[in-house]
N, C-alpha and C positions, 0 to 999 in steps of 0.2 A: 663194440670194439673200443669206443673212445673211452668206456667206461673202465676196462680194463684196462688202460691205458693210466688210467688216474691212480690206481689203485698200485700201479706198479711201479712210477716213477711221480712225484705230486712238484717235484720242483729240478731245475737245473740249474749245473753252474756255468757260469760262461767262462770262458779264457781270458777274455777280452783280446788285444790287439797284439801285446805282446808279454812274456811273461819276466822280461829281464827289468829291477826293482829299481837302477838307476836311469831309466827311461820313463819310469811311471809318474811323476811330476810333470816336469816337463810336455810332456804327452797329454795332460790333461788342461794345464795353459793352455797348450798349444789348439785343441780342439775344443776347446769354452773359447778361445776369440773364434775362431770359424765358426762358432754356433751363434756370438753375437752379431758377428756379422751378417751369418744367414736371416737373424730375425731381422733386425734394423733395416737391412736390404728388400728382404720381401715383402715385410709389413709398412716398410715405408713407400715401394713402389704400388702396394694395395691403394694407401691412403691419396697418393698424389695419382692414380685415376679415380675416386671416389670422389676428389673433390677441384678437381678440373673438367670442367665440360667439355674442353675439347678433347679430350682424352674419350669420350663415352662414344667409342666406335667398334665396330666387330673386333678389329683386330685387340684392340687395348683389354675386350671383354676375355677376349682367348688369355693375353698375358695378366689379366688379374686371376682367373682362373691356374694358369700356370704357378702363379707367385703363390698362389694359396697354396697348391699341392706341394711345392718343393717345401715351405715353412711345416706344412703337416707332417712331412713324412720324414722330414730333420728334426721335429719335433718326437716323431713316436722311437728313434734312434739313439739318437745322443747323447740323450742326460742318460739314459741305463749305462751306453757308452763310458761317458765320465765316472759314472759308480766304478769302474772296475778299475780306473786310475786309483783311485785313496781307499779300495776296501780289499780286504787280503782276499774276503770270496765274492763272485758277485752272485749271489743266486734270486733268479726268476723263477716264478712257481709256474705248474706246468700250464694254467690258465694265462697267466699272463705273458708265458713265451709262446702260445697260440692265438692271442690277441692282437701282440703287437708284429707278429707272422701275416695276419689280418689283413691290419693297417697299412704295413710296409707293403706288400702286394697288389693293396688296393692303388692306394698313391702312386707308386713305382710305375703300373700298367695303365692310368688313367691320364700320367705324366705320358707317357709314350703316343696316348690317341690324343691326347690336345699337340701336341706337337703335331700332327698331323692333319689335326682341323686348323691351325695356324697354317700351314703349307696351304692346305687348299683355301682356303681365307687370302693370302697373298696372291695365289694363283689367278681366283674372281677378281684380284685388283689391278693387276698387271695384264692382264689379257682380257678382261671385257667391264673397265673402265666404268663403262655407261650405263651398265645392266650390275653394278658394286649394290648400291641399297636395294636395287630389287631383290636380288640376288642373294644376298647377304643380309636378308632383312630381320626383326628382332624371331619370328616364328622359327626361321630356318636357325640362327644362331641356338635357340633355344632348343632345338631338336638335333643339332651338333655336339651340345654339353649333355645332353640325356644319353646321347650313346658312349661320349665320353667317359662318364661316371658308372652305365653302366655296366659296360664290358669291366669298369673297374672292379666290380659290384659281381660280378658273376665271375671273374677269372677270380678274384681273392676266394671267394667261398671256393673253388674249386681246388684248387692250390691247400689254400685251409682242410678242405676234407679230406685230398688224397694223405695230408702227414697225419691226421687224425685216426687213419685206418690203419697205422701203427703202433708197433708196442715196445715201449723201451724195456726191457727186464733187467739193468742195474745199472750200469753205466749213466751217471747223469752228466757229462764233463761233455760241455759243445765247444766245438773245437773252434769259435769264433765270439765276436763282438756282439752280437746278434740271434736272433732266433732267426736264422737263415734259410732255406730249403734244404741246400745239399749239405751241409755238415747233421739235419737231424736223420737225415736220409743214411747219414754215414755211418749214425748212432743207435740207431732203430736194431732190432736184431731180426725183424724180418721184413724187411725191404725188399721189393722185386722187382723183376726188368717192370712191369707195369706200373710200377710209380714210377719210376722213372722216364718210362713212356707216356706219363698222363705230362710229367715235369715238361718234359720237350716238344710233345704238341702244344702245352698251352705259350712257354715261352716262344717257341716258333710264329704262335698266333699275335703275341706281343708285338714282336718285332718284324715279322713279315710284312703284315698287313699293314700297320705305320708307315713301314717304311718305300712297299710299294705303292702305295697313296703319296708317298712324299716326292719320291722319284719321278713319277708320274707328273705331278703339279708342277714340279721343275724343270721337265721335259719340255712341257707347254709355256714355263716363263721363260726357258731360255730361248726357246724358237720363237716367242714372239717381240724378246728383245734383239734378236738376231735381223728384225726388220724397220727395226727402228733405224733412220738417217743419222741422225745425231750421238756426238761419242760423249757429250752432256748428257741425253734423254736415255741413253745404256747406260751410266753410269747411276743416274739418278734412280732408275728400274729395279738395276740390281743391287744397290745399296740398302734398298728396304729388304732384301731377303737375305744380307749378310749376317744380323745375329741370328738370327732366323738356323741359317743353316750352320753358326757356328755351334750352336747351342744340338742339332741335331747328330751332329756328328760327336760330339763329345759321351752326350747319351746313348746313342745304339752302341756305338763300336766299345764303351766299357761294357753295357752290358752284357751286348754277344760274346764278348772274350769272357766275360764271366759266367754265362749258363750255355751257350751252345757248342763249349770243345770240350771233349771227355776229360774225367780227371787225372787221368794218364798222360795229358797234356802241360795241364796246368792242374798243380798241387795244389790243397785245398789253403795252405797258406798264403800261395800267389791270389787264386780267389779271394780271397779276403781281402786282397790289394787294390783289384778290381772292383771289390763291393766298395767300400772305402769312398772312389774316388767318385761315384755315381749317386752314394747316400749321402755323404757329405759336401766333396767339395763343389760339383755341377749345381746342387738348390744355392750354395753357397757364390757361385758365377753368375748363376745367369741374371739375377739383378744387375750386375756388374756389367754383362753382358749387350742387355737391352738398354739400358740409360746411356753407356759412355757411347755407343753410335746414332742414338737415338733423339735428332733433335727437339723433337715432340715435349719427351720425357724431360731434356733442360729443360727446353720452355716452360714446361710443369712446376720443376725446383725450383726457377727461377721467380716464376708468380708467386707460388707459396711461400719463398723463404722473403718476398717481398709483402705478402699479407699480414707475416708475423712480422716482422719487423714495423710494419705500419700499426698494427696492432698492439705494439710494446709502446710505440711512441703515445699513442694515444693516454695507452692509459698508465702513462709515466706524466703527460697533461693534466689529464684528467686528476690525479693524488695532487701535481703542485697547485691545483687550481683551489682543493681542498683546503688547502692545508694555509691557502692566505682567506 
């Protein structure tokens, strides 16, 4: 079938975001700085736990992890993105809009389980303290990131196969930014309740299971901060789980408005709104997110932007010293 597939349609053109020609500048500014920002933000909160030791803990392992997914999968997005600002067509061949279908699926869904191994990662440190490194030790984190990656790893190929069992027969015009699921779904000329049905079990399994893992681990940190005497020792509790859960809720509730209500709900355009704000602007927060409440994280910038500086003086020394 995919072979047919090839033979009938070999490349697409996207829409991109919008198609009115005095917004296309502008628009393309606009999302080249959110893409720089996205890089600068997450490769720089990579760098400043790679090279702070104190930073080399379960949790910080979870949020380098995280900063890598949201950079990758604003990376397999954006720049195609930006092509469709300054080119009259934007066309992706049909290999590379089943690739970067791929990527975007993988990252998106492995985005959603690290978010949930960071919940229960908070959960082991708020409520058994004592038993954090046993508990949380490098075996266990390492077998957290393997399931991570792999539901990543098995929802994308699945996702990937069910649009592959498709066959487009003329129409190559995707009604989005993106090589999306449901706008190829829209385009396909034989699409059936069963894709659609594989769509919704697997996005249900996205989001479910995250999210009742998360709920859960919250459950247990609020009822054990519920016994805490002091409104310091609650305060101090639940302040480590505020980006935490600010960053969760931003991510599930765009996504489930964006895959799990019929599109007699929300128009495939509105979708596109929703995709938007979960591909782009959320990799492009959550840096933002975890550093500005995150004292750790200053103290991180704070060393490093003190090593370079120590660093420039030296050998701004070092040349005068030359030079007499």
């Amino acid at each position: 079938m995919a072979a047919n597939n090839t033979y009938s349609v070999t490349e697409f053109i996207l829409t991109g975001l919008t198609e009115q020609p005095g917004l296309q500048l502008p628009l393309f500014f606009l999302f080249l700085g959110f893409y720089v920002v996205t890089v600068v933000g997450n490769l720089g909160l990579i760098t400043l736990i790679v090279l702070n030791s104190h930073l080399h803990t379960p949790m910080y392992l979870f949020l380098f992890n995280l900063s890598f997914i949201d950079f990758s999968y604003s990376s397999a997005i954006i720049p195609k993105m930006l092509v469709s600002f300054v080119s009259k067509k934007n066309i992706i061949s049909y290999t590379g809009c089943m690739t970067q279908l791929f990527f975007f699926c993988f990252f998106v869904i492995s985005e959603a389980f690290i978010l949930s191994a960071m919940a229960y990662d908070r959960y082991v440190a708020i409520c058994k303290p004592l038993l954090y490194t046993v508990t949380m030790s490098p075996q266990v984190c390492l077998f957290l990131l393997l399931g991570v990656y792999g539901m990543g790893i098995w929802e994308a190929i699945a996702h990937t196969g069910n649009i592959l069992t498709l066959i487009f027969c003329g129409d190559s015009l995707v009604n989005h930014y993106m090589c999306d699921i449901l706008p190829l779904l829209e385009l396909s000329c034989n699409s059936s309740y069963m894709n659609l049905l594989v769509l919704f079990i697997l996005v249900a399994i996205t989001i479910v299971v995250p999210t009742v893992t998360i709920f859960l681990s919250y459950g247990f940190i609020l009822s054990s901060i519920s016994h805490i005497s002091s409104t310091e020792g609650r305060f101090k509790a639940f302040s480590t789980c505020g980006s935490h859960i600010i960053a969760v809720l931003l991510f599930f509730g765009s996504g489930t408005f964006a895959y799990l209500k019929p599109p007699s709900i929300i128009p495939l355009d509105q979708g596109k709104v929703c995709t938007l704000f979960y591909t782009i602007v959320i990799p492009m927060l959550n840096p933002l997110i975890y550093s500005l409440r995150n004292k750790d994280v200053k103290l991180a910038i704070k060393k490093t932007l003190g090593r370079i500086t120590c660093s420039c003086k030296n050998w701004k020394l070092r040349k005068g010293m030359r030079s007499f």
